[in-house]
ZAKETI-888406 format. One record per residue (C-alpha): residue number from 1; residue in one letter; chain; x, y, z. Coordinates in steps of 0.1 Angstrom, whole numbers, plus 2048, in hexadecimal, padded with zeros to 3 digits. Each point is the difference from the previous one (the first is absolute). Last residue first. Layout:
// ZAKETI-888406
<pt NUM, 'A', 'A', <X, Y, Z>> ...
//
This chain:
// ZAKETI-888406
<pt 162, 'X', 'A', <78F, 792, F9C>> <pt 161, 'X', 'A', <80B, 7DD, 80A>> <pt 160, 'X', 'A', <81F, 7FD, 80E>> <pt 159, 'X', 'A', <818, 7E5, 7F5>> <pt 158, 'X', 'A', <81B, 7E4, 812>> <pt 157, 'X', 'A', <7E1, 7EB, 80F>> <pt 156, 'X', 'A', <7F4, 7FB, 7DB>> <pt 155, 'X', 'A', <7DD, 812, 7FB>> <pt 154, 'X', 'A', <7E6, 7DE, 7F9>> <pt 153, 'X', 'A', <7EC, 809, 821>> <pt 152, 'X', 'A', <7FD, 825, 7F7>> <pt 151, 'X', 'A', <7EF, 7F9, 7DF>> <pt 150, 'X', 'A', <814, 812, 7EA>> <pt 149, 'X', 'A', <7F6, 820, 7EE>> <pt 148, 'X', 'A', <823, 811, 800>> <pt 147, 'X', 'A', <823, 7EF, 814>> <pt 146, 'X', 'A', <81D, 80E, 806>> <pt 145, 'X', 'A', <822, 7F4, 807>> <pt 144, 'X', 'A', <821, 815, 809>> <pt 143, 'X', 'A', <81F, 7F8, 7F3>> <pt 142, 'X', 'A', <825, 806, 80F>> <pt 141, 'X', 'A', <81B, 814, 7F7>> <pt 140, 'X', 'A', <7FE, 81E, 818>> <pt 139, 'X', 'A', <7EC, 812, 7E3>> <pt 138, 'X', 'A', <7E5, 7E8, 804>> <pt 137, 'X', 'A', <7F9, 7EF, 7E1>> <pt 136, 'X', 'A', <7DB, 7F7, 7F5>> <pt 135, 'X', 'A', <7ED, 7E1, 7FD>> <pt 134, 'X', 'A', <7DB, 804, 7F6>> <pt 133, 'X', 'A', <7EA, 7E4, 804>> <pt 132, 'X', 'A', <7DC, 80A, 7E9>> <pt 131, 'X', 'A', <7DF, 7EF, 802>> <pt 130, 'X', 'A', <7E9, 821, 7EC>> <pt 129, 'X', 'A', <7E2, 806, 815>> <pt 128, 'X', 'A', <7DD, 7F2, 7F7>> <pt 127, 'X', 'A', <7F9, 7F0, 81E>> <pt 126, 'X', 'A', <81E, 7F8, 81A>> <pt 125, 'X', 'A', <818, 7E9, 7EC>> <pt 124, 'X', 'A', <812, 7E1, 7FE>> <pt 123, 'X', 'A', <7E2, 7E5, 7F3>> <pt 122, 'X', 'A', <7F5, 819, 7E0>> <pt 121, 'X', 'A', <820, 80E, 7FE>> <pt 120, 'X', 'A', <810, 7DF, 7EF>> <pt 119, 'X', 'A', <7E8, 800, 7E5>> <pt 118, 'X', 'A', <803, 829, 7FC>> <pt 117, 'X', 'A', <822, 7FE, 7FE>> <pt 116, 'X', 'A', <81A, 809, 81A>> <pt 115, 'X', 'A', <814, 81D, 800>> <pt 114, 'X', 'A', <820, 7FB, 80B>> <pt 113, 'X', 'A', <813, 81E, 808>> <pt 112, 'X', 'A', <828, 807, 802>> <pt 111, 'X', 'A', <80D, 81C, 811>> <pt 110, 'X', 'A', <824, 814, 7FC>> <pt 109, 'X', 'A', <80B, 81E, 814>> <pt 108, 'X', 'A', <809, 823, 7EE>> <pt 107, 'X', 'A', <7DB, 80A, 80A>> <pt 106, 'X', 'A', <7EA, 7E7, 7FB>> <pt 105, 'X', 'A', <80C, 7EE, 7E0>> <pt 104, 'X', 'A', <7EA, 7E7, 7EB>> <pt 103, 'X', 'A', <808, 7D8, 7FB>> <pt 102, 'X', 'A', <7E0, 7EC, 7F3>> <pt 101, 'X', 'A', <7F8, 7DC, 807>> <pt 100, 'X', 'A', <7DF, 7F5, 7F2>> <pt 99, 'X', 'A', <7E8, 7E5, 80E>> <pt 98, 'X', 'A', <7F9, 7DD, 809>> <pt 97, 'X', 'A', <823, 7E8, 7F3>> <pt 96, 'X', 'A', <812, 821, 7F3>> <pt 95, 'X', 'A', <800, 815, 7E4>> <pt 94, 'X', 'A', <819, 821, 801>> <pt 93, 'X', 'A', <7FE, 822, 7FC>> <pt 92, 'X', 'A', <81D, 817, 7F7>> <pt 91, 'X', 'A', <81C, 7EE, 80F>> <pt 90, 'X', 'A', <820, 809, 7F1>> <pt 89, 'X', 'A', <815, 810, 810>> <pt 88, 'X', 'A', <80B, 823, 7F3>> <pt 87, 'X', 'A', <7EE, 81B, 815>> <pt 86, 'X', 'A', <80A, 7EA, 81C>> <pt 85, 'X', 'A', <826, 80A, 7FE>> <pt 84, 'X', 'A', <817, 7E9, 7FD>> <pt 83, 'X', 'A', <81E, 7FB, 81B>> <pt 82, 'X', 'A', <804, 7DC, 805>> <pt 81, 'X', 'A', <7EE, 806, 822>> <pt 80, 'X', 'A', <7E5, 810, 7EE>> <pt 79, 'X', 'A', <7F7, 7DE, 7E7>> <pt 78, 'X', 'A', <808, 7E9, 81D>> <pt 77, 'X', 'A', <7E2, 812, 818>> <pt 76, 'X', 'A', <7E6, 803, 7E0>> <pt 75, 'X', 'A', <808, 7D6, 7F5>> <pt 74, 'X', 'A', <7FB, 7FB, 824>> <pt 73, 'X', 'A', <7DE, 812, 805>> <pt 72, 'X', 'A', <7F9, 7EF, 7E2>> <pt 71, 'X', 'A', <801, 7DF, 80F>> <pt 70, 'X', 'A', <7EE, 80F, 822>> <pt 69, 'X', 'A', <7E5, 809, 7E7>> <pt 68, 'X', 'A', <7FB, 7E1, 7F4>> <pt 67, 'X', 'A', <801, 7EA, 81D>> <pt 66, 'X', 'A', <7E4, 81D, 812>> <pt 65, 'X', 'A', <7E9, 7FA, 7E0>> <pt 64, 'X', 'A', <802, 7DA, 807>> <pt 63, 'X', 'A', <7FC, 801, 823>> <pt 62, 'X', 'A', <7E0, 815, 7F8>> <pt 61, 'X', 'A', <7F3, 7ED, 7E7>> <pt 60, 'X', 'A', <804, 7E2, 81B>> <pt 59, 'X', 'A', <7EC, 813, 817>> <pt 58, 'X', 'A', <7E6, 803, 7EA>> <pt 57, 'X', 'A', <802, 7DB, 7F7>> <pt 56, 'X', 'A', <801, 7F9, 820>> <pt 55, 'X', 'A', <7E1, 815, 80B>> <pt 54, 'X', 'A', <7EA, 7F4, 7E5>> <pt 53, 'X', 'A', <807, 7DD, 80C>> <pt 52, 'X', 'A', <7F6, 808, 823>> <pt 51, 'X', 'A', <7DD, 80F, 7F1>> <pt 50, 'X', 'A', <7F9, 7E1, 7EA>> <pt 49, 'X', 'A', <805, 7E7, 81D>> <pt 48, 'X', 'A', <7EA, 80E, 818>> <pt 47, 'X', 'A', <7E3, 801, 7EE>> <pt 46, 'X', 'A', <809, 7E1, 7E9>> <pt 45, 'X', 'A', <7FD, 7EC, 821>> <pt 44, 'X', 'A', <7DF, 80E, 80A>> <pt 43, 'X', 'A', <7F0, 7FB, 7DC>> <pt 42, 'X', 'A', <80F, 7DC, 7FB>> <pt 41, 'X', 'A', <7F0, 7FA, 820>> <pt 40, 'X', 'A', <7DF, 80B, 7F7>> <pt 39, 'X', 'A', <802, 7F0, 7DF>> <pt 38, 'X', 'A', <801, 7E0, 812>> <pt 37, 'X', 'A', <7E3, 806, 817>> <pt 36, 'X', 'A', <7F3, 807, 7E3>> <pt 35, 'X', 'A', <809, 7E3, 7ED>> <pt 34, 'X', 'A', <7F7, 7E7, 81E>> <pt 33, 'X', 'A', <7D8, 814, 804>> <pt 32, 'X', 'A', <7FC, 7F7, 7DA>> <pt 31, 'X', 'A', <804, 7DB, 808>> <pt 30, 'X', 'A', <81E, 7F1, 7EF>> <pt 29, 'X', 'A', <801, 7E6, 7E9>> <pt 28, 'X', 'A', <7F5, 7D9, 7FF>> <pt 27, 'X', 'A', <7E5, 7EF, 812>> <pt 26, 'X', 'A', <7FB, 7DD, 7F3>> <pt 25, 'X', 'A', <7DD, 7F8, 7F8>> <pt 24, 'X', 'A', <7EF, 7E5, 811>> <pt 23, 'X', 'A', <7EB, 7E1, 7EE>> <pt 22, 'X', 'A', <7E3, 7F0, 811>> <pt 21, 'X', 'A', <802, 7DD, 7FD>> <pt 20, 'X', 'A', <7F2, 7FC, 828>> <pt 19, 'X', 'A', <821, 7F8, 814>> <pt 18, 'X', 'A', <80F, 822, 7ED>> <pt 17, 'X', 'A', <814, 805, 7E4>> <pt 16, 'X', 'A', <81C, 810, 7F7>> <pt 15, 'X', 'A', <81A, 7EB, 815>> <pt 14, 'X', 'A', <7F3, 7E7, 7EE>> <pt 13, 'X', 'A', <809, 805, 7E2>> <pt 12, 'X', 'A', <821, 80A, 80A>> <pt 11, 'X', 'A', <801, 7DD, 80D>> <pt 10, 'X', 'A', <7F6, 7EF, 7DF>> <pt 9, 'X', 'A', <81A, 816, 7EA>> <pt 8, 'X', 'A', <81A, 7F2, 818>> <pt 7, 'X', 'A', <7F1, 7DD, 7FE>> <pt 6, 'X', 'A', <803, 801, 7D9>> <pt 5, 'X', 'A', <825, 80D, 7FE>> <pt 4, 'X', 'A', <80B, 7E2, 818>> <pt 3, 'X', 'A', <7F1, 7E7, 7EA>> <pt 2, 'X', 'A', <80D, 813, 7E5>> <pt 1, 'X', 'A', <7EF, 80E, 7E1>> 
//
């Protein structure tokens, strides 16, 4: 060992002892009051941070549902104005990102539904009501949005909750 080696292990020695010989022990570790302080803070935090992340991700659902449906909306509008008839196209029920898209008549006017799936609904909707956005055809060539057991906050600003 070193010259310098030795005095190091020396002065640490002595740090640990006291002017009489008595040895001291080193305190190391937290005190149980420091965790729970900790754990408090980890509590308060998480109490906020949970619920706002629950609301993006709904809200993102409902972006997502609302992307889909205007794409289909599209696919409906370019499908009439090329002359076919809706009894033809094609959609039956399609899967998307958080639900089902489904395209049913109401009246002689088109209107799709996305149905969102029980996952999804738990974080969109009121209770145990079905999470639905309907989008339905106006007969003056526009489309209407409609939104079923949705938390009022996550409606889009361009739908009416009934």
């Amino acid at each position: 060992m070193s010259v310098f080696a030795q005095s190091e292990v020396h002065s640490r020695l002595a740090q640990r002892q006291t002017s009489n010989g008595e040895r001291l022990w080193a305190q190391s570790g937290f005190t149980l009051m420091e965790v729970m302080v900790v754990m408090a803070i980890i509590g308060i935090l998480a109490s906020i941070a949970v619920p706002a992340y629950q609301r993006y991700t709904a809200q993102a659902h409902i972006t997502s549902a609302m992307g889909s449906l205007r794409s289909q909306q599209l696919d409906v509008e370019q499908f009439m104005m090329s002359g076919g008839g809706l009894a033809h196209y094609a959609l039956e029920e399609t899967s998307a990102a958080y639900g089902d898209i489904t395209l049913t008549l109401e009246g002689q006017q088109p209107a799709l539904h996305y149905r969102f799936n029980a996952d999804s609904a738990a974080g969109i909707g009121e209770g145990s009501e079905e999470a639905v956005l309907h989008m339905v055809r106006k007969s003056t060539g526009g489309w209407a949005c409609r939104a079923e057991g949705i938390t009022s906050r996550l409606v889009p600003s361009d739908c009416h909750s009934s």
